[in-house]
Residue frames relative to the residue before (quaternion, step in Angstrom):
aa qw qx qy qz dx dy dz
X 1.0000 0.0000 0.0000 0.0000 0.00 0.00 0.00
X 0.7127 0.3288 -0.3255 0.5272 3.87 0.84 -0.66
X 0.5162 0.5059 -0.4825 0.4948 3.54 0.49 0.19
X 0.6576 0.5065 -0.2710 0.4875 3.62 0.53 -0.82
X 0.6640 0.4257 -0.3140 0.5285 3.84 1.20 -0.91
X 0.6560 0.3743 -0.4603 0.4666 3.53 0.62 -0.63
X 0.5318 0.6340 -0.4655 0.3139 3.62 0.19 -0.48
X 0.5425 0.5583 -0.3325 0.5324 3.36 1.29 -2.11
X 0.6827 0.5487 -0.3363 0.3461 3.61 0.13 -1.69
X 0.7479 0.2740 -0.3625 0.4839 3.86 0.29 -0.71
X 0.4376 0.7367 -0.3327 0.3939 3.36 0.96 -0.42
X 0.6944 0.3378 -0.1406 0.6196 3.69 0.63 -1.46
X 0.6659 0.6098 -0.3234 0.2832 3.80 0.55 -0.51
X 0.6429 0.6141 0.0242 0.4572 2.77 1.89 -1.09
X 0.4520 0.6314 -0.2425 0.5815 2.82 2.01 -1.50
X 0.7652 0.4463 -0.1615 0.4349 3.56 0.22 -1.60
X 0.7879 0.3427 -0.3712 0.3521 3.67 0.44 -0.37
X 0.6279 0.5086 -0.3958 0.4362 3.17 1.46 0.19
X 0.5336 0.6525 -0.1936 0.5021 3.59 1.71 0.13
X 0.8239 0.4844 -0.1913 0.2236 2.89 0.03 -1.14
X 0.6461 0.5959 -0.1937 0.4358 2.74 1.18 -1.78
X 0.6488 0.5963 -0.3071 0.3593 3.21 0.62 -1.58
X 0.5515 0.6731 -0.1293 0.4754 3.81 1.21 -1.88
X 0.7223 0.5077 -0.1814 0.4331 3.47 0.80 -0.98
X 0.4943 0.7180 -0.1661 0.4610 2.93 1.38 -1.38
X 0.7871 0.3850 0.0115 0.4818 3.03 0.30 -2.10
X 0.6796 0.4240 -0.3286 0.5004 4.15 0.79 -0.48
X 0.7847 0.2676 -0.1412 0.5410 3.77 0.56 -1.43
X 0.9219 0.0353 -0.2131 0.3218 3.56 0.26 -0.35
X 0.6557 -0.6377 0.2881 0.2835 2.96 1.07 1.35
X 0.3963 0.7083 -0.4407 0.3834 3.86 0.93 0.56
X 0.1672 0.8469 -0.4995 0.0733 3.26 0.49 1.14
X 0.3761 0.7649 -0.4041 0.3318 3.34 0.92 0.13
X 0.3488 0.7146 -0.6019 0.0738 3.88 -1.15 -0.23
X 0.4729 -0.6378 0.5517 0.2554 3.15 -1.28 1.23
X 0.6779 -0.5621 0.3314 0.3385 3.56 -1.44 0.75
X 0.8326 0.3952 -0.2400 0.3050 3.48 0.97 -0.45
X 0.4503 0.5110 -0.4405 0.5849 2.95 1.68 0.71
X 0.6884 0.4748 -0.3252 0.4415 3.27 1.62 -0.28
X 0.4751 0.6739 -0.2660 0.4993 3.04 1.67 0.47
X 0.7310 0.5238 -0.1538 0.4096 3.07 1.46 -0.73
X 0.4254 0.5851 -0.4557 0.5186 3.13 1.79 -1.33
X 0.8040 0.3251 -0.4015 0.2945 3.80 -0.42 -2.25
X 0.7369 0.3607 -0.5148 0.2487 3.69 -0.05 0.35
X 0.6271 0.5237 -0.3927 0.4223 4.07 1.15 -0.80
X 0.6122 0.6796 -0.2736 0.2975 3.55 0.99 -0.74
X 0.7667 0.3025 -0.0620 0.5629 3.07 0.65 -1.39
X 0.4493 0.4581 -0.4679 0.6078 3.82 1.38 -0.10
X 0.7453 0.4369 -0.2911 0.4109 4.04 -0.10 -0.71
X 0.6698 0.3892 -0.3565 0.5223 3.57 1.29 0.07
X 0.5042 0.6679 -0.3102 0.4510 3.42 1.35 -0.33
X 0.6128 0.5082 -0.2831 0.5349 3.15 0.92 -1.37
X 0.8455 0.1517 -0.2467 0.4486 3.61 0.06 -0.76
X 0.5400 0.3718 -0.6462 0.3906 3.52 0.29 0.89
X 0.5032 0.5742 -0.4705 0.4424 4.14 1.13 0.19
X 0.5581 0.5562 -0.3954 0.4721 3.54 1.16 -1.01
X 0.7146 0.3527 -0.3767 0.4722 3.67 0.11 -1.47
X 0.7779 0.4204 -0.4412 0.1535 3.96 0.29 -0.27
X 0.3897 0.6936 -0.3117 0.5195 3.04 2.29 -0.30
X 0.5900 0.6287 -0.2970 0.4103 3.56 1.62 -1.06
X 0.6271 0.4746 -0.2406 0.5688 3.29 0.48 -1.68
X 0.6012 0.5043 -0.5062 0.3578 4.16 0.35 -1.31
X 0.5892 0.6547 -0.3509 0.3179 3.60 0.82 -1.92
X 0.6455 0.6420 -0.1349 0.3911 3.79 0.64 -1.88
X 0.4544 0.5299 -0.3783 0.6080 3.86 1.39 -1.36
X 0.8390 0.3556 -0.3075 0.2738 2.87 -0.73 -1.80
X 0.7734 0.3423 -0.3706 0.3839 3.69 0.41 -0.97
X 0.3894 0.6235 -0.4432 0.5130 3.91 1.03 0.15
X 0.8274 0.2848 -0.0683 0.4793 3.27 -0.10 -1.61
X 0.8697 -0.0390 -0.0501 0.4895 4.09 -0.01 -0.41
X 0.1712 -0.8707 0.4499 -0.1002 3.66 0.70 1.29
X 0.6877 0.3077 -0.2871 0.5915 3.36 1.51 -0.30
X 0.7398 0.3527 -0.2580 0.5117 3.52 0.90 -0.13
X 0.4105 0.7528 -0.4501 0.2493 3.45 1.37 0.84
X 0.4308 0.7015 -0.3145 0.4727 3.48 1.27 -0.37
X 0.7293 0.4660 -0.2770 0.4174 3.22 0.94 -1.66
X 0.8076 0.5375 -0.1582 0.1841 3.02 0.45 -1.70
X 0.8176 -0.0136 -0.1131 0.5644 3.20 2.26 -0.84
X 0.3586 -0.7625 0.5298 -0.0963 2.63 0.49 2.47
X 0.7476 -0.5033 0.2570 0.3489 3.63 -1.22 0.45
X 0.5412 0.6978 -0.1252 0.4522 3.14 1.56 -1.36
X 0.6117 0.4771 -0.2922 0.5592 3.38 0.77 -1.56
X 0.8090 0.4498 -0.2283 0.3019 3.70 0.42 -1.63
X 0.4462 0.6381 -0.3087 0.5463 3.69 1.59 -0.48
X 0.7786 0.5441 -0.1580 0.2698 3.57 1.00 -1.17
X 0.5940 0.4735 -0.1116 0.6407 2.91 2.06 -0.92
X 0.6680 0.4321 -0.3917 0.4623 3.69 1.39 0.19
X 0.6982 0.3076 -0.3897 0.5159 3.04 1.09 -0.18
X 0.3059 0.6763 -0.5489 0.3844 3.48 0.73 0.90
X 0.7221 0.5609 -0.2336 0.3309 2.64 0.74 -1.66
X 0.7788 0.5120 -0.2142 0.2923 3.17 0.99 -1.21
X 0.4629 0.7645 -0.1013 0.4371 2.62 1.67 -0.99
X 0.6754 0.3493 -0.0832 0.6442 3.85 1.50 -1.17
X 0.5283 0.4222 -0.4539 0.5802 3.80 1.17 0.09
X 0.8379 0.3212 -0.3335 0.2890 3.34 -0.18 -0.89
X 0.5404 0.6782 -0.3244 0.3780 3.36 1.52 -0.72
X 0.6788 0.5107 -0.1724 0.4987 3.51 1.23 -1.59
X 0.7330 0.2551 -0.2325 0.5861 3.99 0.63 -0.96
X 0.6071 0.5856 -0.4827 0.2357 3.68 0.00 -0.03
X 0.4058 0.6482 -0.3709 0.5269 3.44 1.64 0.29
X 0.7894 0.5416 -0.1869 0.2203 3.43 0.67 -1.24
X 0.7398 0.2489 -0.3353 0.5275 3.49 1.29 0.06
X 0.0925 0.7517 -0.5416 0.3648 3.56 1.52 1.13
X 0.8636 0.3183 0.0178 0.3906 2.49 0.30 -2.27
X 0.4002 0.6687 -0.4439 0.4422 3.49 1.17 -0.22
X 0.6267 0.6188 -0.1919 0.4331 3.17 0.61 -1.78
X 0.8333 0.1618 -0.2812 0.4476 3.69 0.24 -1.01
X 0.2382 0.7074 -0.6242 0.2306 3.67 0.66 0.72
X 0.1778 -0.8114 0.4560 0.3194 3.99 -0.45 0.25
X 0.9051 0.1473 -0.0865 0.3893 3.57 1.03 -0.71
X 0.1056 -0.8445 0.4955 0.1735 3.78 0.21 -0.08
X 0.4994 -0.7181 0.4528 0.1731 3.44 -1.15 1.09
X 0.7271 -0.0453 -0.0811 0.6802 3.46 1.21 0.30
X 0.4555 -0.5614 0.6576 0.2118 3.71 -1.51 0.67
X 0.7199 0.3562 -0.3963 0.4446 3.91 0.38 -0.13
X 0.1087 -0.7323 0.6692 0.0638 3.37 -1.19 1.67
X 0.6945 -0.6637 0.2675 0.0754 3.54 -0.97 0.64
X 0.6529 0.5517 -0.0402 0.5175 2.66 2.52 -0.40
X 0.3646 -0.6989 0.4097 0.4592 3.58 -0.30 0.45
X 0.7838 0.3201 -0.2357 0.4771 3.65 0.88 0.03
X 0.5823 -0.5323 0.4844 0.3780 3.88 -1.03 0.27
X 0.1404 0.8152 -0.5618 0.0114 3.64 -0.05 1.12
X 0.4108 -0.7550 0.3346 0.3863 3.89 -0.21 0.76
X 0.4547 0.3088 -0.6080 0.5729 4.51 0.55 0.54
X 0.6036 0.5201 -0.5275 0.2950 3.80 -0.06 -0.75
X 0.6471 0.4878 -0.2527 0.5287 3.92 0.86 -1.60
X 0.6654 0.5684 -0.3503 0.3338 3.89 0.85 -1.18
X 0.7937 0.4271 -0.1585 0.4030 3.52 0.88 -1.42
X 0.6005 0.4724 -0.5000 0.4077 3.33 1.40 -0.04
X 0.3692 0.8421 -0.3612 0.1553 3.64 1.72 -0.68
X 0.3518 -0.5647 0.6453 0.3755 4.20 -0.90 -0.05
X 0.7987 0.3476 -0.2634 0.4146 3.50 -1.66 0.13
X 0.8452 -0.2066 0.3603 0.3364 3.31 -1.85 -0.32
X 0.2300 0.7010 -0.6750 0.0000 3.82 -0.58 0.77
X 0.1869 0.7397 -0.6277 0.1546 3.86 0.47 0.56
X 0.5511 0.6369 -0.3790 0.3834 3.53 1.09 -0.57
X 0.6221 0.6343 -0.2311 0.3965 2.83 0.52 -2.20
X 0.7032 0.5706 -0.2946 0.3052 3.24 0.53 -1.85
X 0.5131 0.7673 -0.2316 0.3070 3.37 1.25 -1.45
X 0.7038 0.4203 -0.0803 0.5671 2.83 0.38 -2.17
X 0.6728 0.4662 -0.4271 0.3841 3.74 -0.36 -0.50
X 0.5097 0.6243 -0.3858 0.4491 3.70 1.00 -1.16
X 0.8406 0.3455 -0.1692 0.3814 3.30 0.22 -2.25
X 0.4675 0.6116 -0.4535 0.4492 3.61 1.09 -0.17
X 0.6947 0.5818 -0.1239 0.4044 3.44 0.76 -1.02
X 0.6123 0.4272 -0.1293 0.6526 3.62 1.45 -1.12
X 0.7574 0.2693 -0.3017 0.5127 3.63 0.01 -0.96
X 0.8211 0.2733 -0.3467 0.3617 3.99 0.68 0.21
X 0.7565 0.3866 -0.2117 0.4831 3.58 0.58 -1.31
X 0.5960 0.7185 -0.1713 0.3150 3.29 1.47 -1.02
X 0.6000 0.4455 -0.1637 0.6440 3.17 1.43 -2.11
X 0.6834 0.5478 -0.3327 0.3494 3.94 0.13 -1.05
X 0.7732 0.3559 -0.2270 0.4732 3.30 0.87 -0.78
X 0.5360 0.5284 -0.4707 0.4604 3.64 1.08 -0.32
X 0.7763 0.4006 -0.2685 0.4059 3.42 0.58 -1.13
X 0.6331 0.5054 -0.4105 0.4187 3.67 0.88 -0.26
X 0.4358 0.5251 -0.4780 0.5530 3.98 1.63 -0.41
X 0.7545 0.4420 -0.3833 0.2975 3.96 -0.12 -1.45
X 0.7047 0.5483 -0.3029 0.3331 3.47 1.21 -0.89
X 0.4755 0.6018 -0.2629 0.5853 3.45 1.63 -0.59
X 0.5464 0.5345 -0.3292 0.5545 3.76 0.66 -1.04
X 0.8484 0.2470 -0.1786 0.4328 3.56 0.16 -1.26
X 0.4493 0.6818 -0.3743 0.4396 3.58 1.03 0.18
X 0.6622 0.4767 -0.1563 0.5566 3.34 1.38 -1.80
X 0.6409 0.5232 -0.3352 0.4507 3.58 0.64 -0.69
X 0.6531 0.5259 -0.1989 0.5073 3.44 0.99 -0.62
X 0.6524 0.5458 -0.3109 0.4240 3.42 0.90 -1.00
X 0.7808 0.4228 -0.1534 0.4337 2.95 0.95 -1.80
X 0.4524 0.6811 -0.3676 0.4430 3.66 1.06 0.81
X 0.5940 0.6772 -0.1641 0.4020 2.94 1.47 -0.70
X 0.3248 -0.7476 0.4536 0.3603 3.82 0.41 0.44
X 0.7410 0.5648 -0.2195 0.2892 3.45 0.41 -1.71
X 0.1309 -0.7765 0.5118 0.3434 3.56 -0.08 0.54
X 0.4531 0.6279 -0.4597 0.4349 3.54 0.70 -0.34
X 0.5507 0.6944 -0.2831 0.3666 3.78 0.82 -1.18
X 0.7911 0.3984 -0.0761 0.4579 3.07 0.71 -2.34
X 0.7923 0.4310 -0.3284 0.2804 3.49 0.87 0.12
X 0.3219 0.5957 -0.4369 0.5921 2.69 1.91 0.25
X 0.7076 0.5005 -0.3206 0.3821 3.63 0.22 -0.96
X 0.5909 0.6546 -0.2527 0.3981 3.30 1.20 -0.74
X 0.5911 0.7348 0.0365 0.3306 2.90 1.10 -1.66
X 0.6748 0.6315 -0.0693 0.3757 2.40 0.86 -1.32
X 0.6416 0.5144 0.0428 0.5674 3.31 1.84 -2.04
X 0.6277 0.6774 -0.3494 0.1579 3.31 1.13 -0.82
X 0.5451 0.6291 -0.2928 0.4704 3.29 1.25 -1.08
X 0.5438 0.5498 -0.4060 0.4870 4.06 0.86 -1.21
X 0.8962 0.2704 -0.2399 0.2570 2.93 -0.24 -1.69
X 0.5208 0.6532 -0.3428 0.4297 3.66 1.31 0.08
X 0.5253 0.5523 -0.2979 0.5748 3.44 2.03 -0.54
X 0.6501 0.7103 -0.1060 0.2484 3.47 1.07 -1.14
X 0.5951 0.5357 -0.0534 0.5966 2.71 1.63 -1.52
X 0.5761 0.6446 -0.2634 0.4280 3.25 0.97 -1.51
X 0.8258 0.4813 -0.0966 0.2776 3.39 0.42 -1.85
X 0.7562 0.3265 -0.0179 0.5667 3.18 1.39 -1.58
X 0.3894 0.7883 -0.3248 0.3486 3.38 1.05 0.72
X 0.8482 0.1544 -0.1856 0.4715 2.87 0.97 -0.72
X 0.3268 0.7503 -0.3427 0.4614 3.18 1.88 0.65
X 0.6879 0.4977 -0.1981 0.4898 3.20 1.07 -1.48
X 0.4954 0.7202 -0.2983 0.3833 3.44 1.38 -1.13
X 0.7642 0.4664 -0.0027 0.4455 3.10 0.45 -1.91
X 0.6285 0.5055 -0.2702 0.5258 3.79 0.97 -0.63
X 0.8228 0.2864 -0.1277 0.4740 3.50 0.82 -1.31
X 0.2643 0.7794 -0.3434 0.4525 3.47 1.86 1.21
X 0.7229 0.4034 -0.0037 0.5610 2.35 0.95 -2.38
X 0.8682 0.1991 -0.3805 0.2486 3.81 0.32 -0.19
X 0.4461 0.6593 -0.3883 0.4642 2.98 1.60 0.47
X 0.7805 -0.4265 0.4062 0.2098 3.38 1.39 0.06
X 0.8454 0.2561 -0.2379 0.4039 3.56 0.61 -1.27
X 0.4572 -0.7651 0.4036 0.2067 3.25 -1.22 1.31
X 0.0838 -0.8638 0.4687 0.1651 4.18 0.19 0.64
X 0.5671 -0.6529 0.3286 0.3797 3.67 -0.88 0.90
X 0.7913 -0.3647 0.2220 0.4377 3.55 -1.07 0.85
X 0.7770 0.3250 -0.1495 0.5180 3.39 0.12 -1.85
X 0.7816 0.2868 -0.4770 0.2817 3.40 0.39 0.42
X 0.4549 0.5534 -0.3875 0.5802 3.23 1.40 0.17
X 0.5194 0.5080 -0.3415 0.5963 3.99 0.71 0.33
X 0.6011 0.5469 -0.2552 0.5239 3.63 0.86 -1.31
X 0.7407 0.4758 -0.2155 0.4225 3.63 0.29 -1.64
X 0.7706 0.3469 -0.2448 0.4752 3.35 0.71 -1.44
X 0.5665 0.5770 -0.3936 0.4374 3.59 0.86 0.00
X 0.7134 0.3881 -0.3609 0.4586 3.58 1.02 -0.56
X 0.3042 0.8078 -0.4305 0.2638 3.51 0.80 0.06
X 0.6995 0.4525 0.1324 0.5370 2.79 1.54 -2.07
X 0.8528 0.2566 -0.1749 0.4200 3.67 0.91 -0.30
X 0.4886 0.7069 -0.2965 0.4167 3.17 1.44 -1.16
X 0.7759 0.4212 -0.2317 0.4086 3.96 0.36 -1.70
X 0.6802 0.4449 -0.2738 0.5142 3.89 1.09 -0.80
X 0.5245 0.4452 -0.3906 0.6117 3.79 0.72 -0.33
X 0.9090 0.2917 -0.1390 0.2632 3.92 -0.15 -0.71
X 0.4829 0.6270 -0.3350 0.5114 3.19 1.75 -1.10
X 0.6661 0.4454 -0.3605 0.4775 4.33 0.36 -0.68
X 0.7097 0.3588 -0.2922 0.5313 4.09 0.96 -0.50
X 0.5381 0.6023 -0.3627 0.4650 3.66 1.00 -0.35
X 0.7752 0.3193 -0.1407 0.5266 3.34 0.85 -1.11
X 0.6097 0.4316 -0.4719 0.4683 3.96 0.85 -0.48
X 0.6207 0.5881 -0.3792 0.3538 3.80 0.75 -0.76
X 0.7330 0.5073 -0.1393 0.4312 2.98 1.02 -1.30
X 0.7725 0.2182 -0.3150 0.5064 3.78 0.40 -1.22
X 0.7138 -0.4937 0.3606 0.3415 3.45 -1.80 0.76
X 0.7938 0.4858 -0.1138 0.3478 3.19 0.53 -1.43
X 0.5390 0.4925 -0.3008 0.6135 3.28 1.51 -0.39
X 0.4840 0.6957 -0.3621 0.3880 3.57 0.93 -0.82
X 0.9059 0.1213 -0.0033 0.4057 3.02 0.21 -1.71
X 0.3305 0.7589 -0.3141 0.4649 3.10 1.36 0.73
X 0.5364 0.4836 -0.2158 0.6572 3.46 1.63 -1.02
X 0.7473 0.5351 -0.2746 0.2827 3.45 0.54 -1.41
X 0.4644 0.7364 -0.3132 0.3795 3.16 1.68 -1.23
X 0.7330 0.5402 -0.1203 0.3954 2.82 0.60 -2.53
X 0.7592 0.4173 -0.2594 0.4269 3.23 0.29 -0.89
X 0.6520 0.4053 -0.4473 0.4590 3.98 0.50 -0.64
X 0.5200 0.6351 -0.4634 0.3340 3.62 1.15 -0.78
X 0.5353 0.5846 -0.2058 0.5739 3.56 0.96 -1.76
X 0.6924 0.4527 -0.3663 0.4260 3.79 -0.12 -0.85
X 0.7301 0.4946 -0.2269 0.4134 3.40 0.41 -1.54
X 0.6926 0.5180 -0.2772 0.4185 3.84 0.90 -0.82
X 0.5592 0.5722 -0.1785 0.5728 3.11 1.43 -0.61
């Protein structure tokens, strides 16, 4: 499991250095500009660096099964190796799935306007300002979506499902909240993460149309909210991190 957080951890770091700066740029000094092939670059590191960490939380939620369901044979099952494997899965399915997308960007020829609405170079944002035919585009973006946020989240609901089934097997209530407990941090990452995705999806097919700056707001937290919180979610939560802060700090206290 802490191998799997530090990962999350470089993960969100990354997220943020390909963000932020750029955001800054664009809020305090008013640098709204960017040549296409740096705007090429954001639509692939970005949305590959959010991938990665919706694979982490499902490798996460995977981690949680196992220790629910075979607690004595957790060690075995995700030995370091096993866990090393499923990161470079992950990565392996980010780069594989978005590394199409500023191909095709690229072979767009004309665009009805140079001004995209986002603080960042997202690839439907670059598509819809495009001339001609984007029914493709449209395609791809879907299956990007299904084969990543889509699969990750179906399986991270079934594994919870089977987690609860387990729990609630458990006579002891004292038992089941430990067991609970256990999950709680995750699913507080979870929520965090796929919020404002779900938000935004069940906008668009419901139809309702939300005002620029808040559709800028939404699609910005995607990207900041989970790294800014995911490190307090989890120090509050895990023991050992807990008192690890405490340690540090009474040390610091006492010198003082």
């Amino acid at each position: 499991m802490f191998l799997l957080l530090a990962i999350l951890s470089v993960v969100d770091l990354s997220l943020v250095g390909v963000t932020v700066p750029r955001m800054l740029g664009i809020f305090w000094m008013h640098a709204k500009e960017i040549s296409f092939n740096a705007c090429l670059t954001q639509m692939f590191f970005i949305p590959s660096f959010y991938v990665m960490e919706s694979g982490i939380l499902l490798a996460m939620a995977f981690d949680r099964f196992v220790a629910i369901w075979h607690p004595l044979r957790y060690t075995t099952i995700l030995a370091n190796n096993m866990l090393v494997k499923m990161a470079l899965a992950v990565l392996a399915r980010a780069v594989t799935v978005l590394t199409p997308a500023p191909i095709l960007a690229k072979r767009l020829e004309s665009f009805q306007t140079h001004i995209i609405a986002y603080s960042y170079c997202a690839y439907m944002a670059v598509v819809q300002i495009a001339c001609g035919d984007i029914s493709d585009h449209i395609v791809y973006g879907l299956l990007v979506i299904v084969a990543s946020v889509g699969f990750d989240l179906f399986f991270i609901i079934l594994s919870y499902g089977l987690i609860l089934r387990a729990v609630f097997r458990i006579p002891s209530w004292e038992a089941r909240g430990k067991a609970l407990s256990t999950c709680g941090s995750h699913l507080c990452v979870i929520a965090l993460f796929y919020s404002p995705v779900v938000f935004s999806v069940l906008a668009q097919i419901l139809g309702y149309q939300m005002a620029p700056h808040v559709q800028i707001i939404i699609d910005n937290l995607y990207f900041l909210l989970p790294p800014m919180l995911n490190p307090l979610i989890y120090g509050a939560r895990t023991k050992q991190m807990r008192e690890w802060v405490l340690r540090i700090l009474h040390c610091r206290g006492a010198r003082g």
